[in-house]
Structures are given as C-alpha cells and as structure tokens.
Z-matrix of the N, CA and C atoms (Angstrom, degrees):
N
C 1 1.460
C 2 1.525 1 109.29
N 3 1.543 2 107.01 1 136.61
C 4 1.729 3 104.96 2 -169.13
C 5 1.646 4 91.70 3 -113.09
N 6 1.139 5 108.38 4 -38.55
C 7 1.947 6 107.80 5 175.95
C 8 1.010 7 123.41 6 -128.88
N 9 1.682 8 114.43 7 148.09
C 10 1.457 9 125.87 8 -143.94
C 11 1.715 10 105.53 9 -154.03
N 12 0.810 11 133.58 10 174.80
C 13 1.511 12 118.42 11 170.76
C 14 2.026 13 94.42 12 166.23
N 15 1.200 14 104.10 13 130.04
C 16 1.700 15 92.97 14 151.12
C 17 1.355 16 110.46 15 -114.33
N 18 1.624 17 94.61 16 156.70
C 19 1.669 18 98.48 17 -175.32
C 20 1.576 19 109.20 18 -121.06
N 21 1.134 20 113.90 19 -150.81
C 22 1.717 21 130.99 20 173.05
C 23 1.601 22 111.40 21 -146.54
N 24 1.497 23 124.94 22 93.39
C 25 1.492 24 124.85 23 -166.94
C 26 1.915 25 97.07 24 -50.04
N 27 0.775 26 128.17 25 156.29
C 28 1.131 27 148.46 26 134.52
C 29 1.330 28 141.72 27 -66.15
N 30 1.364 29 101.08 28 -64.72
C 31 1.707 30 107.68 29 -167.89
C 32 1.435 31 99.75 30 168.56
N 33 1.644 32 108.45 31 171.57
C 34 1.588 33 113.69 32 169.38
C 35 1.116 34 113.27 33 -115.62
N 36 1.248 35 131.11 34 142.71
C 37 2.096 36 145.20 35 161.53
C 38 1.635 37 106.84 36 -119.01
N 39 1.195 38 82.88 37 -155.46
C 40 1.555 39 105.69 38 -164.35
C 41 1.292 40 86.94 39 -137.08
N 42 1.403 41 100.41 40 149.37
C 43 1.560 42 109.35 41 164.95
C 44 2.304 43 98.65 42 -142.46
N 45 1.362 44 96.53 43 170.59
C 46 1.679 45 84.64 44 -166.85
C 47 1.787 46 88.56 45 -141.42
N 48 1.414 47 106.15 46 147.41
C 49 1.547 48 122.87 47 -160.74
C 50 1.478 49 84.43 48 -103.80
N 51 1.516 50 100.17 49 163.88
C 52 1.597 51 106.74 50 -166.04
C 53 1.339 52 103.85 51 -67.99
N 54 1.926 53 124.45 52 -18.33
C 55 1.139 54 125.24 53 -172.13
C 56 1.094 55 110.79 54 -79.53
N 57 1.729 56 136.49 55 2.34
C 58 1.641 57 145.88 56 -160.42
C 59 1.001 58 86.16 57 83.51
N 60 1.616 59 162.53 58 -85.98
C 61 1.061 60 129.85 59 -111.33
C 62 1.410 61 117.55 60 -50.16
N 63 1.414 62 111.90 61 167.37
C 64 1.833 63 125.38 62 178.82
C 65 1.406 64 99.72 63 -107.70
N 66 1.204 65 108.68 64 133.02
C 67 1.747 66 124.91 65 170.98
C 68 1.526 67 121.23 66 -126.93
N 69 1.705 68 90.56 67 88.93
C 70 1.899 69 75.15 68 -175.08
C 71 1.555 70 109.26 69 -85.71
N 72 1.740 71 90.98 70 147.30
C 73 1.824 72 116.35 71 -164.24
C 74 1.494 73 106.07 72 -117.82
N 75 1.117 74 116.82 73 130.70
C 76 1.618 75 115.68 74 146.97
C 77 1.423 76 120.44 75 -51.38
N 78 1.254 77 120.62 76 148.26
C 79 1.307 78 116.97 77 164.83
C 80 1.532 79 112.23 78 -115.93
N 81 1.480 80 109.02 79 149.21
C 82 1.322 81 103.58 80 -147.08
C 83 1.527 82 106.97 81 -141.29
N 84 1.434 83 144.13 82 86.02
C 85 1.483 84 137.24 83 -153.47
C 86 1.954 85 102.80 84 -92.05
N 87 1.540 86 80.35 85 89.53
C 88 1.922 87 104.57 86 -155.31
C 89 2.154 88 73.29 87 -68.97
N 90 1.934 89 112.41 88 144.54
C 91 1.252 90 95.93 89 148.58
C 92 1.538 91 126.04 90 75.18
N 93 1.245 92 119.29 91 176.47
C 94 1.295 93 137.25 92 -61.57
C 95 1.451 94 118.59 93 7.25
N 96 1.295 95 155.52 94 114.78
C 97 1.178 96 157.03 95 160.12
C 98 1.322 97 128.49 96 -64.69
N 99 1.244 98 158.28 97 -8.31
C 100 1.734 99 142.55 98 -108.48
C 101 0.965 100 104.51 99 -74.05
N 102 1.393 101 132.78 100 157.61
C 103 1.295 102 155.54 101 172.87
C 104 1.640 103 115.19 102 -81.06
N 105 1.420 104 119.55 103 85.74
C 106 1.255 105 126.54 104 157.48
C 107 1.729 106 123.79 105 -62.47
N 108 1.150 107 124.12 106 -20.22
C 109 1.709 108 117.93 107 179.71
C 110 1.064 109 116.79 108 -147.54
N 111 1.210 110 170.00 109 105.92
C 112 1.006 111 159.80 110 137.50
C 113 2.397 112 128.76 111 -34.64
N 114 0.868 113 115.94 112 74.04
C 115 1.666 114 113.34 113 -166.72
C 116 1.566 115 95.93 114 -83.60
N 117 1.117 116 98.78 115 136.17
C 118 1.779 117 131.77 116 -175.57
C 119 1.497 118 97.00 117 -114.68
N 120 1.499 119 112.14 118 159.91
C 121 1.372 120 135.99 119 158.93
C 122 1.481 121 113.50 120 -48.74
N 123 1.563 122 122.21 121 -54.13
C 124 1.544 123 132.50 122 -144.46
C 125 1.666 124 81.25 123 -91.30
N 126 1.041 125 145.81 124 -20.57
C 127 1.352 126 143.04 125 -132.19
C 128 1.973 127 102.69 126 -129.03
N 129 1.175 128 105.89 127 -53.60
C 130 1.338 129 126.03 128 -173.03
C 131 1.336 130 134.79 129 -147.31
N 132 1.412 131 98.61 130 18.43
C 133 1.448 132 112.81 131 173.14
C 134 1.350 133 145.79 132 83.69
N 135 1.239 134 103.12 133 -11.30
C 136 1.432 135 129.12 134 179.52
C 137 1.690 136 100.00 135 171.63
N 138 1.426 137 102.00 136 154.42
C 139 1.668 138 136.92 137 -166.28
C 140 1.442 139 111.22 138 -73.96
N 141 1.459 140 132.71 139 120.43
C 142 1.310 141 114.16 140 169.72
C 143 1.395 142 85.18 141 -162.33
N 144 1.688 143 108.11 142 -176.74
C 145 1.748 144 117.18 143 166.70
C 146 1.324 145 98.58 144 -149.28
N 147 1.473 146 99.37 145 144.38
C 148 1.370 147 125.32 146 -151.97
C 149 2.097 148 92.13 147 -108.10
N 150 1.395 149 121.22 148 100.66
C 151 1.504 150 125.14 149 171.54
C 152 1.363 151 104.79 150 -97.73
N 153 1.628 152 95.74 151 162.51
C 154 1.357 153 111.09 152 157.75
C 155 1.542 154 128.40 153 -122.93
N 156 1.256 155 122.41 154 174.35
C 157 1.668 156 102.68 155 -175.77
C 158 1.361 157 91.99 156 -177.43
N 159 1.607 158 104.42 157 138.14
C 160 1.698 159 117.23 158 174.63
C 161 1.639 160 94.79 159 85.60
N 162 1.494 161 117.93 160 92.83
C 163 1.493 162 148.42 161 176.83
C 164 1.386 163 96.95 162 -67.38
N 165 1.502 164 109.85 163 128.41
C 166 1.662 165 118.39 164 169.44
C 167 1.334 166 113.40 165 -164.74
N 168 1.344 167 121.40 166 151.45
C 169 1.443 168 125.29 167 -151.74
C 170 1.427 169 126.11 168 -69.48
N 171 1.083 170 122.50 169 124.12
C 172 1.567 171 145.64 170 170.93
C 173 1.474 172 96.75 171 12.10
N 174 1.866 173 104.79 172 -84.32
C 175 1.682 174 105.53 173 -155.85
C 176 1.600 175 102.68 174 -69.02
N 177 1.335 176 129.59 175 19.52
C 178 1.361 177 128.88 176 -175.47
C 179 1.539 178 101.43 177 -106.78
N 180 1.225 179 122.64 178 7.27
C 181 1.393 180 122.45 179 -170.91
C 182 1.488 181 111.13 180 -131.60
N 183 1.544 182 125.51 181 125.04
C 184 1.461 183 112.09 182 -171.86
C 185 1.084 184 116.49 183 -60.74
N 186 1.290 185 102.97 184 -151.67
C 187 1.741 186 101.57 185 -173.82
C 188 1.484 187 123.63 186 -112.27
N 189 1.951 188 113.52 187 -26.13
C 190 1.411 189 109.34 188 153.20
C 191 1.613 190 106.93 189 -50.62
N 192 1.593 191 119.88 190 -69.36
C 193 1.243 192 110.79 191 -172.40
C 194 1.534 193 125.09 192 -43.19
N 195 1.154 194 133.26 193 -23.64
C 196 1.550 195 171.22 194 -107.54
C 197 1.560 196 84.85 195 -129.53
N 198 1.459 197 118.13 196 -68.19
C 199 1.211 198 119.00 197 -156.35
C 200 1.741 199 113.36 198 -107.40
N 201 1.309 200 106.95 199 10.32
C 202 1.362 201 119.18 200 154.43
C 203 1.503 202 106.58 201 -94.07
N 204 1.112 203 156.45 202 -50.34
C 205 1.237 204 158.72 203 153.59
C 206 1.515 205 102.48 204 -14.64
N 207 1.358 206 115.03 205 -70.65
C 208 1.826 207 115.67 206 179.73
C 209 1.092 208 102.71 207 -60.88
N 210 1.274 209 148.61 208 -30.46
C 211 1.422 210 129.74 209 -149.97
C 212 1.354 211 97.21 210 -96.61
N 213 1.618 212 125.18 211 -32.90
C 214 1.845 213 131.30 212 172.25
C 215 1.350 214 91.25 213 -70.29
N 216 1.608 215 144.46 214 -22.56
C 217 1.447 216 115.38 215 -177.44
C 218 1.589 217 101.10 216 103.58
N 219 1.556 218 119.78 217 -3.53
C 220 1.519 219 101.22 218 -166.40
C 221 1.346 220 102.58 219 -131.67
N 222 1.854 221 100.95 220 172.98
C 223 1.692 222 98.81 221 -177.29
C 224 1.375 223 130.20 222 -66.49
N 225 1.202 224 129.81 223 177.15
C 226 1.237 225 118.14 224 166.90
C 227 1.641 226 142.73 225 -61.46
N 228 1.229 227 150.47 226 114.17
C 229 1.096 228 129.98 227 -140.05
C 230 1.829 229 100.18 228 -140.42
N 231 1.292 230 129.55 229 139.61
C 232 0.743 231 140.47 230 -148.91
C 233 2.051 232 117.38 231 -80.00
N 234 1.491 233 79.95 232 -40.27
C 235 1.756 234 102.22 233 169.41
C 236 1.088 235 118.02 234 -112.09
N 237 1.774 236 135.41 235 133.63
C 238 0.630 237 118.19 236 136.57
C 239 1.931 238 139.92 237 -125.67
N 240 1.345 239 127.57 238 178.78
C 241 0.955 240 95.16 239 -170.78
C 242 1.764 241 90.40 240 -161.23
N 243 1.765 242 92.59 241 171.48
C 244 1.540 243 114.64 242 -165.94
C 245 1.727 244 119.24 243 -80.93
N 246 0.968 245 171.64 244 78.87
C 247 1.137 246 167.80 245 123.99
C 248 1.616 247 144.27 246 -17.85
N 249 0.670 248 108.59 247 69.20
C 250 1.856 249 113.48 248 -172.63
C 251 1.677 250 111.32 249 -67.37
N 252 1.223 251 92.20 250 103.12
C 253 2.061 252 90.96 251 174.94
C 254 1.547 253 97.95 252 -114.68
N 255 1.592 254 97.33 253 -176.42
C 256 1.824 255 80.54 254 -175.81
C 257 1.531 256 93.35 255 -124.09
N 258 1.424 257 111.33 256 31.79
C 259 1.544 258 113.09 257 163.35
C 260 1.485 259 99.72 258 -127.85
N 261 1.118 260 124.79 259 36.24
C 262 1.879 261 131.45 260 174.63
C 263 1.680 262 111.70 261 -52.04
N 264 1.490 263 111.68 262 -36.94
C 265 1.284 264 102.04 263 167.24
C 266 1.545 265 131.87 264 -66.35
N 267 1.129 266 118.66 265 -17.66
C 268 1.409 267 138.50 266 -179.74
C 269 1.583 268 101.62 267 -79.60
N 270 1.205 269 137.80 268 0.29
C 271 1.466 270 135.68 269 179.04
C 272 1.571 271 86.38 270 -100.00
N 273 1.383 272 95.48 271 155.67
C 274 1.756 273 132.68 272 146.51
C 275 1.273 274 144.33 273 -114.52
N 276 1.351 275 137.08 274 125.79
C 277 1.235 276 123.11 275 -176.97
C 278 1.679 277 108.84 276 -53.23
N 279 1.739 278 81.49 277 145.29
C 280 1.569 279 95.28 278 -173.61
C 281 1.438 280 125.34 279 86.21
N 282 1.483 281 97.95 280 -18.70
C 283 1.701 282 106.48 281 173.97
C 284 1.481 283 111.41 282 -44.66
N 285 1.218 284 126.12 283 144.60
C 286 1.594 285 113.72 284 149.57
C 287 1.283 286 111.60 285 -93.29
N 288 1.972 287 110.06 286 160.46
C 289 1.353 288 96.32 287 171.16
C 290 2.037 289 86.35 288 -119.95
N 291 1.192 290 118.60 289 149.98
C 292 1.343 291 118.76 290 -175.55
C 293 1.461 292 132.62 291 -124.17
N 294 0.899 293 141.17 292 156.57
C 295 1.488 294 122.04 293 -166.84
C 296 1.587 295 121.31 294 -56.10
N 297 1.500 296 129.71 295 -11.81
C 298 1.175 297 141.31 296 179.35
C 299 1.826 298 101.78 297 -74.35
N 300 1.508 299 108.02 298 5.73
C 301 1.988 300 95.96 299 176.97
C 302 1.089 301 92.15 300 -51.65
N 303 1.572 302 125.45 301 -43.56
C 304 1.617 303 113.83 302 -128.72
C 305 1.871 304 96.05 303 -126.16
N 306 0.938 305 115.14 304 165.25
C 307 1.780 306 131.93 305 -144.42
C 308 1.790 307 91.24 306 -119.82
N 309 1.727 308 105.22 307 152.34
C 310 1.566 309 96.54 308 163.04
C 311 1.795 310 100.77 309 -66.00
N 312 0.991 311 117.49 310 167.86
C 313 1.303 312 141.32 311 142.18
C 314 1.892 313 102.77 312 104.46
N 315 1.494 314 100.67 313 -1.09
C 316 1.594 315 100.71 314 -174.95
C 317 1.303 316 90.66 315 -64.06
N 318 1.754 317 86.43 316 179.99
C 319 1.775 318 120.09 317 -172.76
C 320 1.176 319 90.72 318 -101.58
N 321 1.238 320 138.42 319 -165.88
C 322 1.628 321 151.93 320 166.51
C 323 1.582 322 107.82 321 158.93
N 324 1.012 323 89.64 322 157.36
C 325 2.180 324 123.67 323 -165.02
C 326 1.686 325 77.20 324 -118.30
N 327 1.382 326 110.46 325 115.84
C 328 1.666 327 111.77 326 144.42
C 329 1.730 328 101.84 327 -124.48
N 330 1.681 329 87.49 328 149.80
C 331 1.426 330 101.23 329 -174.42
C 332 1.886 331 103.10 330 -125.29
N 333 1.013 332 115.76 331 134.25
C 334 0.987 333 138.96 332 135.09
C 335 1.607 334 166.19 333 -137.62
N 336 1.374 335 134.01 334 -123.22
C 337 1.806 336 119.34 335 -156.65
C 338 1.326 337 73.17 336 -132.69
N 339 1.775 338 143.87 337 117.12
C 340 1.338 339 117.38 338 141.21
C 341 1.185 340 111.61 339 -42.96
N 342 1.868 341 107.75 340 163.03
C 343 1.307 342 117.02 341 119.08
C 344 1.319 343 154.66 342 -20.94
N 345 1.358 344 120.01 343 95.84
C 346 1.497 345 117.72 344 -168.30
C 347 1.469 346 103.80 345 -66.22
N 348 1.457 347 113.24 346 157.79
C 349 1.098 348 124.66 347 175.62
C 350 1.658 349 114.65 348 -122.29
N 351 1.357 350 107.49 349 -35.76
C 352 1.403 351 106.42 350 161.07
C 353 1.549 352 90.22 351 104.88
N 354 1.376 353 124.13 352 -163.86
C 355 1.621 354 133.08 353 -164.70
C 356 1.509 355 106.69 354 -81.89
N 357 1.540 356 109.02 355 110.02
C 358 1.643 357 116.86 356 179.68
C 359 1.396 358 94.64 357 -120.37
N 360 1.633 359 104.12 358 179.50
C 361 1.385 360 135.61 359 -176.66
C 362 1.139 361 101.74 360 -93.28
N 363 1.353 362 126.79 361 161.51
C 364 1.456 363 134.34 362 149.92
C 365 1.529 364 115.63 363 -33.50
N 366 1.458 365 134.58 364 -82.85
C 367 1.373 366 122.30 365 162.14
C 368 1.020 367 119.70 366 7.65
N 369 1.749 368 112.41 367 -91.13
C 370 1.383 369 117.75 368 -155.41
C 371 1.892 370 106.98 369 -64.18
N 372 1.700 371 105.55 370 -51.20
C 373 1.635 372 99.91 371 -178.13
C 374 1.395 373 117.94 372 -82.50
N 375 1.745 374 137.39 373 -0.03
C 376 1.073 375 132.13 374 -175.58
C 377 1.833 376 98.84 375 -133.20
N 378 1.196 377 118.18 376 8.07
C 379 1.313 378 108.67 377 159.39
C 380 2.162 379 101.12 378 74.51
N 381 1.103 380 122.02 379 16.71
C 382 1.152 381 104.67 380 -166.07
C 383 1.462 382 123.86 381 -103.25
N 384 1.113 383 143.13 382 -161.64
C 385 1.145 384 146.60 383 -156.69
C 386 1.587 385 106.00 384 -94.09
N 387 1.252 386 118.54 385 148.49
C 388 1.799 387 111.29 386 173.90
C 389 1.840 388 85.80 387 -99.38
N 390 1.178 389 102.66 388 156.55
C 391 1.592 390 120.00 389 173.35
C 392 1.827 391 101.06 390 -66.36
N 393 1.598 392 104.05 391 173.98
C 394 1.221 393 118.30 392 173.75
C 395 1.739 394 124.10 393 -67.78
N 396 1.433 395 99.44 394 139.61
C 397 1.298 396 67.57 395 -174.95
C 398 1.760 397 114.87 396 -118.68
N 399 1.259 398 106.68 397 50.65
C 400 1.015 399 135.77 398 -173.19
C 401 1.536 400 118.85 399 -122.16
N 402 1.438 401 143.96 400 168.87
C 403 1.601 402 139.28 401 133.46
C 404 1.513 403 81.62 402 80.83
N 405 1.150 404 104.28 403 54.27
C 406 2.070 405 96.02 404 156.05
C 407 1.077 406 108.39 405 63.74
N 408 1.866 407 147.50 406 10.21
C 409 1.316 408 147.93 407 -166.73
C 410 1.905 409 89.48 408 -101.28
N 411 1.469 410 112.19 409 127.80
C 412 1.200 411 124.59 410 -178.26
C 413 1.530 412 120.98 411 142.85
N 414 1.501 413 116.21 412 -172.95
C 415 0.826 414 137.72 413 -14.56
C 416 1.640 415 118.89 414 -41.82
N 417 1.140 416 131.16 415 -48.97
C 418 1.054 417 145.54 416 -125.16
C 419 1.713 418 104.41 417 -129.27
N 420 1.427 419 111.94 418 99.50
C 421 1.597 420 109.24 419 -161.06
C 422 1.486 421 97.12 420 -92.71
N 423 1.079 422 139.08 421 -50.22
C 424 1.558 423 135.02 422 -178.57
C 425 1.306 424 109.50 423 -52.91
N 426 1.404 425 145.42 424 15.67
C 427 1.693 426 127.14 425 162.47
C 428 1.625 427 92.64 426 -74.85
N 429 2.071 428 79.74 427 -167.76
C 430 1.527 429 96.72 428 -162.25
C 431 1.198 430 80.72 429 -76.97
N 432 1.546 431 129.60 430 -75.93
C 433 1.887 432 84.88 431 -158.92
C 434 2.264 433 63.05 432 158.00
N 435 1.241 434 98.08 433 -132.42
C 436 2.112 435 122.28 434 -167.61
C 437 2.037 436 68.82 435 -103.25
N 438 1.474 437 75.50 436 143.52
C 439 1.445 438 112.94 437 165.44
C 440 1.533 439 121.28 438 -96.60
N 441 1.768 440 107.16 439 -35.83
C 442 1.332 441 118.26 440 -169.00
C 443 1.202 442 109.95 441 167.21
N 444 1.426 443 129.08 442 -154.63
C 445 1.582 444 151.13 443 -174.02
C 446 1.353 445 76.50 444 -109.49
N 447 1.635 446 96.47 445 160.27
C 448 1.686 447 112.84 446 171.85
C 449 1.636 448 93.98 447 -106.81
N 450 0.951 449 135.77 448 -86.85
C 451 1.403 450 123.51 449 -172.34
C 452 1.197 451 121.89 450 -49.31
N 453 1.236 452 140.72 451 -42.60
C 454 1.456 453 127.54 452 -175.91
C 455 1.597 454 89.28 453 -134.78
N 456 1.484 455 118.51 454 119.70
C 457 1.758 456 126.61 455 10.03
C 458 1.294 457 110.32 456 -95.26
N 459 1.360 458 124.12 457 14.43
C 460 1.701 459 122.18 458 -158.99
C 461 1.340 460 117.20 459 41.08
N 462 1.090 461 130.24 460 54.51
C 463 1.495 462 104.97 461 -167.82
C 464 2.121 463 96.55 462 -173.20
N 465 1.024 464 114.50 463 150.98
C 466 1.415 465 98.09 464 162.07
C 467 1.634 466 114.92 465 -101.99
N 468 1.407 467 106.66 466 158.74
C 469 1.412 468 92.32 467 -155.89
C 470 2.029 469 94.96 468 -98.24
N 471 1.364 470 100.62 469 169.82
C 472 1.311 471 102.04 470 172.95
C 473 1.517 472 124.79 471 -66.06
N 474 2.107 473 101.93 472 142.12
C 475 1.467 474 83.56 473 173.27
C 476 1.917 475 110.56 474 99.72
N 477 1.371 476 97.10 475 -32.39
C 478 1.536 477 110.57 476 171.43
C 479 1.732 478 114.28 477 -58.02
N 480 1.303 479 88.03 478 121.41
C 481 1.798 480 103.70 479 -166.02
C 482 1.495 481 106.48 480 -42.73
N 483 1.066 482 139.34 481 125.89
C 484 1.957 483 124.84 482 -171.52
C 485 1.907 484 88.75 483 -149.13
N 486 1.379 485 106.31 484 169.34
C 487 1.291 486 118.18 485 -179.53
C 488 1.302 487 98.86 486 -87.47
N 489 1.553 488 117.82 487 148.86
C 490 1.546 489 112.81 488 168.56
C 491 1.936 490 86.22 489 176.46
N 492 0.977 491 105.08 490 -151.75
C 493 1.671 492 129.08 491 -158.23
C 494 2.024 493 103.20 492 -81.42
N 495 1.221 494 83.28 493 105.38
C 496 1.732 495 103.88 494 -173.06
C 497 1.566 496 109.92 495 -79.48
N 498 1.383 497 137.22 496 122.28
C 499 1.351 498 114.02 497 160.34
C 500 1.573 499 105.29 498 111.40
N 501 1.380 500 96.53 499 173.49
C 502 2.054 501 107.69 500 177.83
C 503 1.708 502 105.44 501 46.97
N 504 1.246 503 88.22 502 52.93
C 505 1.732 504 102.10 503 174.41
C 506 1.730 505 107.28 504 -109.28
N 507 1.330 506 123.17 505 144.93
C 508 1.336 507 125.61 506 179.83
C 509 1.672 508 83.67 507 -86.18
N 510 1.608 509 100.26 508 140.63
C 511 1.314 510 120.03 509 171.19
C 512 1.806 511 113.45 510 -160.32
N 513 1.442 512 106.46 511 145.20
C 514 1.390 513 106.47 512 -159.49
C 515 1.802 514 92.91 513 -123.85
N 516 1.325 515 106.78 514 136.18
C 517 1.507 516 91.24 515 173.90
C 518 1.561 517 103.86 516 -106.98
N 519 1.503 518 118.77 517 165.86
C 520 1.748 519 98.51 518 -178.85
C 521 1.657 520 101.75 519 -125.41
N 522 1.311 521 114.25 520 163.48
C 523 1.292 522 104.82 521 141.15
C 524 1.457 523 94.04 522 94.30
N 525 1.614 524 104.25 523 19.59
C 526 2.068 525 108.34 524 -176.32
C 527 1.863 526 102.16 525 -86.93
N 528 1.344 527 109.73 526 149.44
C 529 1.399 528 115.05 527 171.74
C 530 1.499 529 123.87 528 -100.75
N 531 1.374 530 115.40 529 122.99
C 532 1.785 531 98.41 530 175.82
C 533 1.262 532 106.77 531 -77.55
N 534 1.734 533 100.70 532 136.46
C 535 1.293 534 106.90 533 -176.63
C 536 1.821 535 104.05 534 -81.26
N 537 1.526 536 89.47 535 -58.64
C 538 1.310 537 100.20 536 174.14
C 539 1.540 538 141.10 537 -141.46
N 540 1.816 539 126.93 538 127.05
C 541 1.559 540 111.27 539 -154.76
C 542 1.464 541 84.00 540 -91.29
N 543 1.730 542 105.66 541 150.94
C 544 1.616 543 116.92 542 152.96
C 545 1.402 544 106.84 543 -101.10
N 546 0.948 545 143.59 544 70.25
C 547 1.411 546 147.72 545 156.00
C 548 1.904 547 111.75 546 -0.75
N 549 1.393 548 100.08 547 -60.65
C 550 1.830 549 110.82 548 -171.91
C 551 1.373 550 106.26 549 -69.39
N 552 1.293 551 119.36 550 -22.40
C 553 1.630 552 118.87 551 -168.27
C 554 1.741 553 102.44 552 -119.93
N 555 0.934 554 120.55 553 -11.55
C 556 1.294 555 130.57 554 171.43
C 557 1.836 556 103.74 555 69.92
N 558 1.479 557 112.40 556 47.94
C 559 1.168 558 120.79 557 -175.56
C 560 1.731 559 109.34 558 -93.28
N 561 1.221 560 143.81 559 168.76
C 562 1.279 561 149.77 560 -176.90
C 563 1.649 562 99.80 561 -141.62
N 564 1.068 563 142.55 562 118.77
C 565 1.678 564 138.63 563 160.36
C 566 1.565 565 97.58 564 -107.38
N 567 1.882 566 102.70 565 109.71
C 568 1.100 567 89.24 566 174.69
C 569 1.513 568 108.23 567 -135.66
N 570 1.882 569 112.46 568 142.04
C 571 1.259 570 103.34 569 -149.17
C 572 1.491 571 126.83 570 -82.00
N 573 1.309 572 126.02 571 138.26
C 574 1.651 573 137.47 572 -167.10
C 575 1.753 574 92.85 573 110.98
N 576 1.979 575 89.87 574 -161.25
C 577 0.941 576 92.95 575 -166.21
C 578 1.619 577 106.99 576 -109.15
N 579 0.933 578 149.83 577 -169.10
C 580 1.667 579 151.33 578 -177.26
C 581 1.727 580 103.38 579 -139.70
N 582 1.303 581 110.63 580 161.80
C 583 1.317 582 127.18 581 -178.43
C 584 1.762 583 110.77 582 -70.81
N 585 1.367 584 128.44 583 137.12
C 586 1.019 585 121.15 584 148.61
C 587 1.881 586 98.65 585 109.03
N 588 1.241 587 111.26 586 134.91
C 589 1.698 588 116.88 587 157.17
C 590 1.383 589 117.27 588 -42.87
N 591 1.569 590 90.96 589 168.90
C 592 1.963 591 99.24 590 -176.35
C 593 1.348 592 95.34 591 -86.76
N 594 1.292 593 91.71 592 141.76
C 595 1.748 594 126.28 593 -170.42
C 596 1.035 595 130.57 594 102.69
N 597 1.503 596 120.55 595 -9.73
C 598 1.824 597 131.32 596 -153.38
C 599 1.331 598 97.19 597 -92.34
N 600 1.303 599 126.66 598 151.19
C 601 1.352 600 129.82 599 -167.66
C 602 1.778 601 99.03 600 -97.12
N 603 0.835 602 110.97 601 166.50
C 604 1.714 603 117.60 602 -156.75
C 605 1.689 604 97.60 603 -161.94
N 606 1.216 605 92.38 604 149.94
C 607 1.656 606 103.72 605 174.92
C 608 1.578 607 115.21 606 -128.78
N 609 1.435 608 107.23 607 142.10
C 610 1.385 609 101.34 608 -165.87
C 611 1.237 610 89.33 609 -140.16
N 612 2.004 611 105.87 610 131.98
C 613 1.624 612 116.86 611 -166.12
C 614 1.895 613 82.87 612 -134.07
N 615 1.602 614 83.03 613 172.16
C 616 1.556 615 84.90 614 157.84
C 617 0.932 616 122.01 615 -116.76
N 618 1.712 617 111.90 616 161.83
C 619 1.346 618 129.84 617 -148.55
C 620 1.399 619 129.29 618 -48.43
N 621 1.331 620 139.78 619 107.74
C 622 1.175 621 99.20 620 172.32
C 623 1.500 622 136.07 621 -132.29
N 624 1.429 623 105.70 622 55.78
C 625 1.671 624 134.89 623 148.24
C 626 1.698 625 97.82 624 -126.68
N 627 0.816 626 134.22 625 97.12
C 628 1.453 627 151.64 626 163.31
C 629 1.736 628 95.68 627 -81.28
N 630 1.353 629 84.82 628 125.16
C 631 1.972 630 104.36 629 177.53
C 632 1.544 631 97.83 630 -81.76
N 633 0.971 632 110.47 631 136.38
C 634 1.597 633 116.94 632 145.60
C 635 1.528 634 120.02 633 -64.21
C-alpha cells in the first residue's frame, strides 16, 4: 500500500461534470495526518507508521499517548492509528500526510463503522419475507418464520437468520473514485456513498482489486 489517509465523513452533495451529469459524492475531511511512530523490521518486526488525526485537548489524552505526541514533536490528537505502506521508511516523525496523497480519478477502498441500529427483526436486518397473512398464519406475521424439523436435527442450526443487534459493523467499500481533491481545506469528494453516519472516522486506502 502506497496511500493511506484517515478522514471524518462529513455529509453527501452533488457535484455536476462539464457534460451535466450529477455525481453524488461523500464528503470527506481526508487529514492533516502527522506521523507519531515510525516501526521498522530490526525494531518491531515488520514496517508500518503509526498517525494521528482529529486534534483534542491535552488533559483529555493519557500520558503514554501524551508522551508519544512530544517525543514526534506534535499536538495532541484524539485518534490514533496503524498504517502499513511499503515506503514506511521514507516517513518522519511529525511528518504530515494530507489529503493531496491521492489524485482526481484514483481508485480507493474506504472503510468504515456502520450505523448501529440497535435490536431488529429479521425483515429489517436480514431482508426477509413477513409470513402469510392469511390461512390461520398469526398472530404475529414478522417472526422468523420454522426454525427446523423437530426430530432430526433437534436443534437449530448455526448461522440461522434470528433477530438480535443490527449495525456498528466494520465494513469497507472498494473500488470508490475521487471525484475531487481540495488540497487548501483538506477535503476528499469521493464518489457514492461510504460506510457509517456523519462524523465517523473512515479510512481511505488504495484500491486493491481495481475494476477494469
């Protein structure tokens, strides 16, 4: 991986191609990044760099984290997180990395946290059928429905679609296009939609199954 960045979604618009078309984009406040660690082979076993992103106040931050912050040279920052590129030695503490890594027309993998939804039915989190509502089927048409045979296997099997806790799932979408970088504002417009409500922090890599 050569580019990496976490962001903070924003919101969705429209943006319009010189031909009229409409392109709706996420908006995406890719960055400032800085480089809190640098991990080497000889040191820790394998190569990565350790950023931070989303600035927040001093006594809100412990004190290991606290005292990795001074030692990279930078402020305190609220997130941080792991990154594996395969040019990791080429970073410096304190570096920033900024929304200008990445070019219009790239590919990119963003990942994020859905939206929780909290305790649903089959329907809403498994998409399924409501029962009849006819021929004695009721009270209650939205359950799951037959569980199984009663004698063989007795048992329900694993994996069987059931109601329970909807949402706050890690999910990555692939294969997104930047429409457009703001370099000065450190904005990302990138086109469709991305995982997760406005505000949730999101990570945006590049692609790696690129469609033809």
């Amino acid at each position: 991986m050569k580019k990496a960045i976490i962001g903070k979604k924003l919101g969705m618009t429209q943006v319009f191609t010189p031909d009229g078309l409409v392109i709706p984009v996420t908006v995406v406040e890719a960055g400032p990044c800085p480089v809190v660690q640098v991990k080497n082979d000889e040191k820790d076993g394998y190569s990565a760099v350790v950023v931070a992103f989303d600035k927040q106040k001093a006594h809100r931050v412990n004190k290991p984290r606290t005292g990795a912050f001074k030692k990279a040279g930078v402020e305190t920052y609220r997130l941080v997180k792991e990154l594996k590129f395969d040019n990791s030695s080429e970073y410096n503490l304190g570096q920033e990395i900024k929304a200008d890594i990445f070019a219009e027309g790239d590919k990119v993998d963003v990942s994020g946290t859905t939206r929780g939804r909290g305790f649903t039915g089959v329907i809403q989190r498994w998409n399924a059928h409501r029962l009849k509502m006819t021929h004695g089927t009721g009270p209650v048409h939205r359950e799951v429905g037959s569980m199984g045979a009663n004698s063989t296997p007795s048992r329900v099997f694993k994996n069987k679609h059931m109601p329970g806790h909807y949402g706050v799932e890690r999910v990555t979408m692939q294969n997104l296009e930047i429409v457009k970088v703001d370099s000065e504002r450190n904005i990302l417009l990138v086109k469709g939609c991305v995982p997760g409500p406005k505000g949730s922090i999101v990570t945006i890599r590049e692609a790696k199954k690129v469609s033809k």
